[in-house]
C-alpha positions in Angstrom: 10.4 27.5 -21.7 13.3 25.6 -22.9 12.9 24.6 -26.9 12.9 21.3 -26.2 15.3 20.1 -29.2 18.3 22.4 -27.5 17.6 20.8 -24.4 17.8 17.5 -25.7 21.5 18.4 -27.1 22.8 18.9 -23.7 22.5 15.1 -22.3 25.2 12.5 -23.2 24.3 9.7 -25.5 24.2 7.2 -22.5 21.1 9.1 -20.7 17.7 7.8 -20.8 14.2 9.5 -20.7 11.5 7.8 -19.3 8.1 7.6 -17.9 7.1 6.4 -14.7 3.3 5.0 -13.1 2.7 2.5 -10.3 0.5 -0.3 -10.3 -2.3 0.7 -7.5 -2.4 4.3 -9.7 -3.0 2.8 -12.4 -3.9 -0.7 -12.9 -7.6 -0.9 -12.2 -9.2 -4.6 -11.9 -8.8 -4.8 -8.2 -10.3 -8.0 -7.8 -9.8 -9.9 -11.0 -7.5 -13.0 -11.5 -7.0 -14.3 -7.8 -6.0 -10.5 -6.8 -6.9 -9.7 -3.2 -6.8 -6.1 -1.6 -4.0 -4.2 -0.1 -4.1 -1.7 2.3 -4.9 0.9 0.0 -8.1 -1.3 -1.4 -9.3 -1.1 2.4 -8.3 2.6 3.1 -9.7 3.5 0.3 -13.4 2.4 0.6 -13.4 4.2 4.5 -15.4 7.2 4.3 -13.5 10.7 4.9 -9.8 9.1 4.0 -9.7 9.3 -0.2 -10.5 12.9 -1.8 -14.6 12.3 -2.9 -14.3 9.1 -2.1 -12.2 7.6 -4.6 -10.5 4.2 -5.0 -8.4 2.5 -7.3 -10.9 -0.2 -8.1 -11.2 0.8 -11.8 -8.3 3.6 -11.8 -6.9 3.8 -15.4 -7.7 0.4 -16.3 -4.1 -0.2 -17.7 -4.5 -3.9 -16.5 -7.4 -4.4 -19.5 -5.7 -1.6 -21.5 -1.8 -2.7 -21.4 -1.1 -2.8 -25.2 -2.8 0.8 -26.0 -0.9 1.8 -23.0 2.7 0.6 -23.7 2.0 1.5 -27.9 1.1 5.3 -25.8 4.5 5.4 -24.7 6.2 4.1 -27.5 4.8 7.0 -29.7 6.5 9.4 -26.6 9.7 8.7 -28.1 11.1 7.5 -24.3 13.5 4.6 -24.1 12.3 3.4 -20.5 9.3 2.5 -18.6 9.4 2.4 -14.7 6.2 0.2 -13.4 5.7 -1.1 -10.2 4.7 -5.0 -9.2 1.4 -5.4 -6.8 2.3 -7.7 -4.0 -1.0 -8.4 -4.2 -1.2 -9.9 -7.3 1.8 -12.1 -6.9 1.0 -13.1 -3.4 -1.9 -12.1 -2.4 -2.2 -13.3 1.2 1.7 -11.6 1.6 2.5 -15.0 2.1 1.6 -18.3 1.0 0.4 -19.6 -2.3 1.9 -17.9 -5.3 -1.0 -16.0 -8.0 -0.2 -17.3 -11.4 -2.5 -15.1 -13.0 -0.1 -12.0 -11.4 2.9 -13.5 -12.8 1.3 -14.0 -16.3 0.0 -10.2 -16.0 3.8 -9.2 -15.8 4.9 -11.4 -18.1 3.1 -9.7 -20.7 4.2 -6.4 -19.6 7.5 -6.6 -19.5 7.7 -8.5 -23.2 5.7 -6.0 -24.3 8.1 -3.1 -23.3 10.8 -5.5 -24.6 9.4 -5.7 -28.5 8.5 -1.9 -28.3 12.5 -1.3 -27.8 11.3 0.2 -23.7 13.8 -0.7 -20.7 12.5 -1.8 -17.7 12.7 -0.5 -14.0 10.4 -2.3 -12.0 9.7 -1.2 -8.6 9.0 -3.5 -6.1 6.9 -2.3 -3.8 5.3 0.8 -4.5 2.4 1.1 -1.1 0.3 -2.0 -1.9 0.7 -3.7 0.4 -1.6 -7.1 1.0 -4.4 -6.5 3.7 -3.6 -10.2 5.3 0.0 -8.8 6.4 -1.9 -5.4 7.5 -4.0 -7.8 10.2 -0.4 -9.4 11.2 1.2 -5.9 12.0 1.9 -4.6 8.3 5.3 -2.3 8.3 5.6 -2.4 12.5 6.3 -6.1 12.4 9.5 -7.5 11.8 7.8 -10.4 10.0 7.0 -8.8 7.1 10.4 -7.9 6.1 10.7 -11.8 5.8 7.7 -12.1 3.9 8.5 -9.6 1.4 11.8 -11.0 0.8 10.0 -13.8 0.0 8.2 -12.1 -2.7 11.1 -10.4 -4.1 12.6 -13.5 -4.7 9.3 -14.7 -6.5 9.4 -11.6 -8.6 12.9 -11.7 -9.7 13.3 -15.4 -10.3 10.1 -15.3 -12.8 11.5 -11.6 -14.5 14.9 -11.2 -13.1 16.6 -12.3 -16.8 14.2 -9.2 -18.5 14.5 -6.5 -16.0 17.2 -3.5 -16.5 16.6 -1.8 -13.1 14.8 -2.9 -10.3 14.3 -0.9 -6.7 13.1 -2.3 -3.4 11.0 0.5 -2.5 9.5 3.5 -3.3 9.7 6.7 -0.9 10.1 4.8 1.9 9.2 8.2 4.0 5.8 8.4 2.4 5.9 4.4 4.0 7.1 5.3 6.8 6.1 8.9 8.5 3.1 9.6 5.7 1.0 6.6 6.7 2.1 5.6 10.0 2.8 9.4 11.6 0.9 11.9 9.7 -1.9 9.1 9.1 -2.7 10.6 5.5 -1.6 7.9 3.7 -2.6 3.8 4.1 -2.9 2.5 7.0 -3.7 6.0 8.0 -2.0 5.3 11.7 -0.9 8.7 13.6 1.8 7.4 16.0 5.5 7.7 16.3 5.8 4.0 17.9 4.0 3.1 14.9 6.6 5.3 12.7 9.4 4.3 14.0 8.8 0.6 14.3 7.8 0.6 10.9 10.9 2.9 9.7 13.1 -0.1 11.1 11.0 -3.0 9.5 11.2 -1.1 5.9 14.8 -0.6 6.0 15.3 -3.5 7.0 12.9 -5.2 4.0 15.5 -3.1 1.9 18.2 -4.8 2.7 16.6 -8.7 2.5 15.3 -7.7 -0.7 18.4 -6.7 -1.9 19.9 -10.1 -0.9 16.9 -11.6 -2.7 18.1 -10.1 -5.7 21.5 -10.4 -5.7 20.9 -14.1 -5.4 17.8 -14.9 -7.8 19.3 -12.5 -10.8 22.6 -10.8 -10.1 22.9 -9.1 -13.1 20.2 -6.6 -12.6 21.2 -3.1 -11.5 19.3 -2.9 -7.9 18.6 0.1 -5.9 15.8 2.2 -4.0 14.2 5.1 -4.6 14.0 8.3 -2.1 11.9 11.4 -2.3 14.2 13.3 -0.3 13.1 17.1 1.1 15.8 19.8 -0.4 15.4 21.7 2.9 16.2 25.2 3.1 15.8 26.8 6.8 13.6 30.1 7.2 16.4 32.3 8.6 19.7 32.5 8.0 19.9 31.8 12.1 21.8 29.2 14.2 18.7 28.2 15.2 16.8 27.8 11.8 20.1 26.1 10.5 19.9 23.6 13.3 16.2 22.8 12.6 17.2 22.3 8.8 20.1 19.7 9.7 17.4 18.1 12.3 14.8 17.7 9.3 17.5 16.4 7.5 18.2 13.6 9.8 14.4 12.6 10.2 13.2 13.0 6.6 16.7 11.9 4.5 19.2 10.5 7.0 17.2 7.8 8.4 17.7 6.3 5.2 20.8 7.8 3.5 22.5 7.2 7.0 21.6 3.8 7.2 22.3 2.3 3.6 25.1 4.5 2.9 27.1 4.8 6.2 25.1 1.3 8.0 23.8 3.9 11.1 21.0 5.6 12.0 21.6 9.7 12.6 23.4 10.6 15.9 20.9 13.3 16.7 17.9 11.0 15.7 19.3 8.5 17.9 19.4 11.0 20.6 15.8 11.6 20.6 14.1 9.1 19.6 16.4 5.8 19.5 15.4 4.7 23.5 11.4 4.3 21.3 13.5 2.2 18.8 12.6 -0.9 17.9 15.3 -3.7 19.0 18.0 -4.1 15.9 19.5 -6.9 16.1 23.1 -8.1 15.1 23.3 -8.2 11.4 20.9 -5.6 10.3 23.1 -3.1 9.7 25.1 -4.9 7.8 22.5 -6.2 5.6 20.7 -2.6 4.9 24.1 -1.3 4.1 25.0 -3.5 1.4 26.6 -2.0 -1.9 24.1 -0.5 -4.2 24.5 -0.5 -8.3 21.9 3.1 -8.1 19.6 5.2 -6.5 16.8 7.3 -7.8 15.2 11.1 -6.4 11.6 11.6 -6.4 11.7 15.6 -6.6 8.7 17.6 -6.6 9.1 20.9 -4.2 11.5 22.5 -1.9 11.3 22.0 1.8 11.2 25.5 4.2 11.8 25.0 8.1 12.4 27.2 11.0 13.4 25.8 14.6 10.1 25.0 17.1 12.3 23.6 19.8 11.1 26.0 22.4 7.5 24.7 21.8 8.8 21.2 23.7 7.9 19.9 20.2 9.1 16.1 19.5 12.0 15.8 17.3 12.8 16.9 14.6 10.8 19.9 16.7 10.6 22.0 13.6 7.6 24.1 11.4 7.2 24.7 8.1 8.0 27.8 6.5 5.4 29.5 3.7 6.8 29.1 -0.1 9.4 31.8 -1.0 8.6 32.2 -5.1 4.9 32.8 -5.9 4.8 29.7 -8.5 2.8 27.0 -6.7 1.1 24.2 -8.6 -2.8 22.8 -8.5 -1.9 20.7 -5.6 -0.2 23.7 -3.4 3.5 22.7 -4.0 6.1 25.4 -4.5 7.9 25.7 -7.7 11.8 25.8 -6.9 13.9 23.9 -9.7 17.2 25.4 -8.7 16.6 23.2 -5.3 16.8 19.7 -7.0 20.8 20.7 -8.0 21.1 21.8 -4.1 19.9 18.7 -2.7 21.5 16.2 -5.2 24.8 18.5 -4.4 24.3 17.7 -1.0 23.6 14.0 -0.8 26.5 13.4 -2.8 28.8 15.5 -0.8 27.7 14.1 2.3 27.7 10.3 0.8 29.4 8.0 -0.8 26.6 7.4 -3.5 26.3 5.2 -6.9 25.1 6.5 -9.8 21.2 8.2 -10.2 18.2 8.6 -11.7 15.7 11.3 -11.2 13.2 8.5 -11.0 10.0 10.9 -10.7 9.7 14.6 -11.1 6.6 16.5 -12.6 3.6 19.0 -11.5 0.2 19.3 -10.9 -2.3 20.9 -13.3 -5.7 20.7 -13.4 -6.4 21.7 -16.7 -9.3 20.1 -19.2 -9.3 19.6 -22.5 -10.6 21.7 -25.3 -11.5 21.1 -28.6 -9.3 17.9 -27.9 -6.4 20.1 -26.7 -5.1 19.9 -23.3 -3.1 23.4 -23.4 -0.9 22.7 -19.6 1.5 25.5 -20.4 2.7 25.5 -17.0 3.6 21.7 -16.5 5.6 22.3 -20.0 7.3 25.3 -18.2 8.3 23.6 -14.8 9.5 20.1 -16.9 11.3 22.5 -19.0 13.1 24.2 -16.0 13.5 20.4 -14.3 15.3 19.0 -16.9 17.7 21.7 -17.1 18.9 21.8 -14.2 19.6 17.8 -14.2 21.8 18.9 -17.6 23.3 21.1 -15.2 23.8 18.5 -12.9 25.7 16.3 -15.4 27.6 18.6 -16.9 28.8 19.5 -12.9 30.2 15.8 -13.0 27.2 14.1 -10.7 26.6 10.4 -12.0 23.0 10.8 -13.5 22.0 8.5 -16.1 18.4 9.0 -16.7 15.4 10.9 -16.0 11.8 9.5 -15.4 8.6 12.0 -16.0 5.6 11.7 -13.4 3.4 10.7 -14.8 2.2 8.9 -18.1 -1.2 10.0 -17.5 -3.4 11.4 -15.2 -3.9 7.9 -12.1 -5.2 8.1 -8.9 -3.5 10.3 -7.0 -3.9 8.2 -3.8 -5.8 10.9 -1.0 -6.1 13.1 -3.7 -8.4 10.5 -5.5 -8.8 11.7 -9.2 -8.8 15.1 -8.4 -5.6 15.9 -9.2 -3.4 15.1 -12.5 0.3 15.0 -12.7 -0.2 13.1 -16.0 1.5 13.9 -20.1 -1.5 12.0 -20.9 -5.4 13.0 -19.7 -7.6 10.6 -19.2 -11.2 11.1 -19.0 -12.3 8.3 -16.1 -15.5 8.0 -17.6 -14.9 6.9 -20.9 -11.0 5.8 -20.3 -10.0 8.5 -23.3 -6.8 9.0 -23.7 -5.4 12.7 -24.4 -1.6 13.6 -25.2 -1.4 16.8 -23.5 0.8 19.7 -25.2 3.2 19.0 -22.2 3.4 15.3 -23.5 3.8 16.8 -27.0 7.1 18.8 -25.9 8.1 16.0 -23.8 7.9 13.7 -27.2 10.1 16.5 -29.2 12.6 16.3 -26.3 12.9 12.6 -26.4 12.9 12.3 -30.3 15.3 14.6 -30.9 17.8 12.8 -28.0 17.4 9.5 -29.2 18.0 11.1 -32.9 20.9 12.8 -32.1 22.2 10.1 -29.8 21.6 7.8 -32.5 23.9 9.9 -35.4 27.0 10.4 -32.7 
C-alpha cells in the first residue's frame, strides 16, 4: 500500500477528504420524536428480506450519539461530512404536517459539523422513504415526485444558508432497478412496469427538487449522486461489445442521458419505451436542468457478455465471473484501475460539471483484537482508490473531493449487520466504538493534506 503521507502530496490544495453515512444506516431511534417508518422500517421487520433479521431500529444509534460521533470524525482529520436527511423525520406522513422535532435533530447536526470546522453535503433522499407514500404508489406514482419536492423545499428553507453541497438522490438505480426489479432492496417489488414507472417518477423528483433548491437557497452547490457500473464486456466480440453499450444504457444512461442530454437512450427507448410511463411536456426540461456537480458511488467493476439469443428482456445480457482474484467479504471484485475507465468515459460521452467520488470503500469482516482492528486489506484497496482519483486529477478531470464509505460499520441494508464497510467498528451490543488501522491510515492521509495544504 500507498504511504499515505505521499499520497496526500499528490492532491491540490482545493480537494477535500471526507466521510460519508446515511441516516436509515445509522441513526437508530426509529420511532422517537414524532418519527414514523419508511419503507425500509416495514421491509425490514418481514421475515426472509434483511440478512438474520436485522433492522435499523437501533442501528448505530448516531441519533442519541451525535456529539461522540461528529468529535469521531473530527479526530479523522477530514474536512467534510456527507449525511443524509430522513423524510421521515421531517415529514413523516410524506406529506402533510411538518416534524419539528426532525428539523431540530438536523439543526444540531449541521452546527455541530459547523463548529468542528466539517462541510456539509447533505443528501436528500437516501431510500427512506415514508411508508404513508408506499400505500399511495411510492416511486411508480407520479405524485410523489410532487410530495418530495415539497419536502426538499422544507429541508433547504430551514438549512439551505448552512449546507455546502446538497444532492437530490442517492443511486437512483439501487431506487430504481434494486428495489422495484430485482426486489432485493425496499419495497422489494420484482417487476419491470414497477421499474420503469418508478425510474420516470425518480428522475423526475430530480428535477423538482432541483427547482426546489434553486429557489429556497440558490447558493448551495446542488447535484445527484450515481453509482454507475464501469462495464467491461466478457469478449473482445461484437456481440459482447454490444451487450456492454446495452448495460450502459439501462444501468448509466437512463440517467446520464436524461439530465445531461434531456433524453432517455435510443436503444432503451427501443425496447422498453412503448412500457413507459406517459412524460409529459416539460419533464425533460425540468430533469435536464444545469447541474453545479455530480458525485460516483464506485465500489466494483461490472463484467457482461451478450444473452440476446436467450429472448432475454433488454438490456438481454449476463454477468461475467471477476477477472483478478481480489474479491472482498461481500463478493465484490477488486478492480481500481476501472474507476479512471468509467469516469474517462462519462466525461467523454457528457458534458459533465465538476465531481466527487462521493462513496468508495470495501468490505471486511474483520474483529478486533486486543482492541486492534488489523483490516490490512480495506487499507490496501483505499490506498489503490485514492490513487487512481490523483491520477484522475492530474489527467485534467474536475474532481474536487473524495468521500470514504463508511465512518463506521451501519446497517448494511439486506446485509443487516453482517457486513462492515466501516473506518470505525462498532460493536452493536455495547455501541463501542473502534478506529480501525484502515481509519488510522485514512487519518495520516487526511492530516498530512490538510497540513500541507495549509503551509502552500
Amino acid at each position: 500500500m500507498i504511504d499515505p503521507k505521499q499520497l496526500a502530496r499528490r492532491f491540490p490544495d482545493d480537494f477535500i477528504f471526507g466521510v460519508a453515512t446515511a441516516s436509515y444506516q445509522i441513526e437508530g431511534a426509529a420511532r422517537e420524536d414524532g418519527r414514523k417508518p419508511s419503507i425500509w422500517d416495514a421491509f425490514s421487520h418481514m421475515p426472509g428480506r434483511v440478512h438474520n433479521g436485522d433492522t435499523g431500529d437501533v442501528a448505530c444509534d448516531h441519533y442519541h450519539r451525535l456529539d461522540q460521533d461528529l468529535d469521531m470524525m473530527k479526530d479523522l482529520g477530514v474536512e467534510t461530512y456527507r449525511f443524509s436527511i430522513a423524510w421521515p423525520r421531517i415529514i413523516p406522513d410524506g406529506r402533510g404536517p411538518v416534524n419539528e422535532a426532525g428539523l431540530d435533530f438536523y439543526d444540531r447536526l449541521i452546527d455541530g459539523c459547523k463548529a468542528r470546522g466539517l462541510k456539509t453535503n447533505a443528501t436528500l433522499y437516501h431510500w427512506d422513504l415514508p411508508l404513508t407514500l408506499a400505500g399511495e404508489g411510492g416511486w411508480t406514482a407520479r405524485s410523489t415526485a410532487y410530495a418530495y419536492q415539497r419536502y426538499v423545499q422544507t429541508v433547504m428553507k430551514r438549512f439551505g444558508d448552512r449546507l455546502d453541497l446538497v444532492s437530490t438522490f442517492n443511486e437512483p438505480w439501487c431506487v430504481v432497478w434494486l428495489s422495484h426489479l430485482y426486489g432485493i432492496h425496499a419495497p422489494g417489488e420484482r417487476s419491470m412496469d414497477a421499474a420503469l414507472a418508478a425510474l420516470h417518477t425518480v428522475n423526475l423528483a430530480h428535477g423538482l427538487g432541483l427547482e426546489a433548491i434553486r429557489q429556497e437557497a440558490p447558493e448551495v452547490k446542488a447535484g445527484i449522486v450515481l453509482n454507475l457500473q464501469a462495464i467491461y464486456p466478457v469478449n473482445d466480440t461484437d456481440a459482447d461489445r454490444a451487450a456492454a453499450e446495452r448495460s450502459f444504457q439501462f444501468n448509466n444512461g437512463v440517467f446520464l442521458d436524461l439530465i445531461f442530454k434531456g433524453a432517455y437512450p435510443d436503444g432503451f427507448i427501443a425496447a422498453l419505451g412503448a412500457r413507459m410511463p406517459a412524460i409529459e411536456d416539460g419533464d425533460l426540461d425540468l430533469i435536464s436542468g444545469k447541474l453545479d456537480w455530480w458525485g460516483l458511488n464506485y465500489y466494483m467493476p461490472a463484467r457482461v457478455a451478450d444473452d440476446s439469443a436467450s429472448g432475454a428482456e433488454f438490456p438481454a445480457v449476463k454477468a461475467g465471473s471477476p477477472v483478478y482474484n481480489v474479491i472482498t467479504d461481500i463478493g465484490w471484485e477488486t478492480h481500481a484501475p476501472a474507476m479512471k475507465m468509467l469516469t474517462e468515459q462519462v466525461y467523454k460521452r457528457y458534458d459533465m460539471p465538476d465531481m466527487y467520488i462521493t462513496e468508495n470503500g470495501a468490505c471486511y469482516n474483520m474483529a478486533p483484537a486486543d482492541g486492534v482492528v488489523d483490516d490490512a486489506p480495506r487499507t490496501q484497496y483505499l490506498s489503490d482508490h485514492i490513487a487512481i482519483a490523483a491520477d484522475l486529477v492530474e489527467a485534467g478531470i474536475p474532481l474536487k473531493g473524495y468521500y470514504a464509505w463508511s465512518l463506521m460499520d451501519n446497517f448494511e441494508w439486506a446485509e443487516g449487520y453482517e457486513m462492515r464497510f466501516g473506518l470505525i467498528y462498532v460493536d452493536y451490543e455495547t455501541q463501542e466504538r473502534t478506529l480501525k488501522n484502515s481509519g488510522k491510515w485514512y487519518k495520516a492521509l487526511a492530516e498530512e493534506f490538510l497540513e500541507r495544504a495549509g503551509q502552500d
